[in-house]
C-alpha positions as CSV (number, residue, x, y, z in Angstrom):
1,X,9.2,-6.0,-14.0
2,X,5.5,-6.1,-14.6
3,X,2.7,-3.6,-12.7
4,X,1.7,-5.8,-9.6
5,X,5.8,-6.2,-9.0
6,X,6.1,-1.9,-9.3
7,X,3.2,-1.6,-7.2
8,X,4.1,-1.4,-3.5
9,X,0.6,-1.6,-2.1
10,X,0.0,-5.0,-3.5
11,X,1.7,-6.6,0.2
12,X,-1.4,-4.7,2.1
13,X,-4.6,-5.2,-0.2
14,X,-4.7,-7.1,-3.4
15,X,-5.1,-5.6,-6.7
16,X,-6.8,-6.8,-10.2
17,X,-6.1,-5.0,-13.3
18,X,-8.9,-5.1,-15.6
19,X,-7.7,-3.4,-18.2
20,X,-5.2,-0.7,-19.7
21,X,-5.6,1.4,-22.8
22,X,-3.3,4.2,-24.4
23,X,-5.0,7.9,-23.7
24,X,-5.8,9.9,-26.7
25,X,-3.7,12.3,-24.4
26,X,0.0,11.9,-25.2
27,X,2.1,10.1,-22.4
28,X,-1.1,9.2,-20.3
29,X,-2.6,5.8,-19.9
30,X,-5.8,4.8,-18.5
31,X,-6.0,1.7,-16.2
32,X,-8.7,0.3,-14.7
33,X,-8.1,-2.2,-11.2
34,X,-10.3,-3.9,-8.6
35,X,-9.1,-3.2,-5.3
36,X,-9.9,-5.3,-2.0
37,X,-8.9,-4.3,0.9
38,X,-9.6,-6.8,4.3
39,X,-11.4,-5.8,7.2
40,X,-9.0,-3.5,9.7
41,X,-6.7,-3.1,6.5
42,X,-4.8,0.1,5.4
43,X,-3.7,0.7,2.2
44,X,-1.2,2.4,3.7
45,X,-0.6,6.3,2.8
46,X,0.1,6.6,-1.4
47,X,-0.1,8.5,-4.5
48,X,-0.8,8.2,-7.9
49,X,0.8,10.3,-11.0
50,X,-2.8,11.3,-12.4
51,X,-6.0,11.1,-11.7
52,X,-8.3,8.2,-9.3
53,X,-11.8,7.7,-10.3
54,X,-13.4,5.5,-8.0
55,X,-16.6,3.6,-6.8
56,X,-17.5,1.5,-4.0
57,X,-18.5,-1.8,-5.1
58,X,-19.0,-3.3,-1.5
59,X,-18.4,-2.5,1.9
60,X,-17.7,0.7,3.7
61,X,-14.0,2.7,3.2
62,X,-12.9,5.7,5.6
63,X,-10.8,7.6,2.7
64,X,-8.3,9.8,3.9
65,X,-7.0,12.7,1.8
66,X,-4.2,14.7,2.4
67,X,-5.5,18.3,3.0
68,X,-9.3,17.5,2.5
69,X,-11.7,16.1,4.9
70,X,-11.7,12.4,5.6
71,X,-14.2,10.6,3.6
72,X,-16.7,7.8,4.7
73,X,-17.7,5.7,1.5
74,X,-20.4,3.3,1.3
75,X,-21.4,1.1,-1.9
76,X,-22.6,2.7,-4.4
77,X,-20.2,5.9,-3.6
78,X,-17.9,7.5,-5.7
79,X,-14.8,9.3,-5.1
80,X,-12.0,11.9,-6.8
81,X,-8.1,11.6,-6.0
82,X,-6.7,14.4,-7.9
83,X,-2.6,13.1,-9.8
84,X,-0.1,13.2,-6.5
85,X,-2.5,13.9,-3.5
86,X,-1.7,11.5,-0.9
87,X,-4.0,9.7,0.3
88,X,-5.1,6.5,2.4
89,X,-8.1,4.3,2.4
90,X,-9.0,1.4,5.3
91,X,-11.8,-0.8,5.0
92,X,-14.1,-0.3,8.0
93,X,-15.8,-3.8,8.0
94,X,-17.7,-5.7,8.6
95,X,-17.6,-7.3,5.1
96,X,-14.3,-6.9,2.6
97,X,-13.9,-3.4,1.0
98,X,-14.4,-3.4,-3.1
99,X,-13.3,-0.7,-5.4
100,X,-13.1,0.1,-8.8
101,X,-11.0,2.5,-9.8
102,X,-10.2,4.0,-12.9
103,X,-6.6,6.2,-13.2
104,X,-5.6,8.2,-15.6
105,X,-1.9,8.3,-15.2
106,X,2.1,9.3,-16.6
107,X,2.4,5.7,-18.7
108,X,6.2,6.4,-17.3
109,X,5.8,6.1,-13.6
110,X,4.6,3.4,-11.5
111,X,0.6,3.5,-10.7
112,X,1.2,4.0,-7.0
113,X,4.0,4.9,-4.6
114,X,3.8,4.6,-0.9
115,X,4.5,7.8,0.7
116,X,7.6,7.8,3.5
């Protein structure tokens, strides 16, 4: 089973990998994907075992994170998930939300899993 079959959020938004590398730290990968998500669209609420480090490419993204305050990104914003925090992001419109985001992650687990 490849990534995009593992990866449950690929049925909301769609999701390009750019490119995966071995971490100098031992069981870690680092990946980097393109994320769009359409107007009105949820990711739906998720998590990822390690770190997100992310940056709006285009449009504007109400980020949701569990325990923090909800966060209103606009291109050329960056953001911080820390490894497990749940979290949800819906593009706000009116053009197609773009996100890079780079993740640092357990090379043994999927990259995301939706939350119950």
């Amino acid at each position: 089973m490849n990534d995009a079959e593992r990866d449950e959020l690929t049925a909301n938004l769609r999701r390009t990998e750019i490119q995966r590398a071995a971490s100098s730290i031992a069981g870690r990968e680092i990946v980097q994907v393109l994320t769009e998500i359409p107007v009105g669209v949820s990711s739906g609420w998720h998590h990822h075992p390690g770190e997100e480090i992310g940056y709006i490419i285009g449009g504007t993204v109400r980020m949701e994170i569990r325990d923090a305050p909800t966060l209103t990104l606009n291109t050329g914003d960056g953001f911080l998930i820390p490894p497990g925090v749940a979290h949800n992001a819906t593009d706000l419109g009116p053009e197609v939300g773009r996100m890079l985001s780079t993740y640092l992650v357990d090379d043994s687990r999927p990259l995301s899993t939706l939350e119950p």
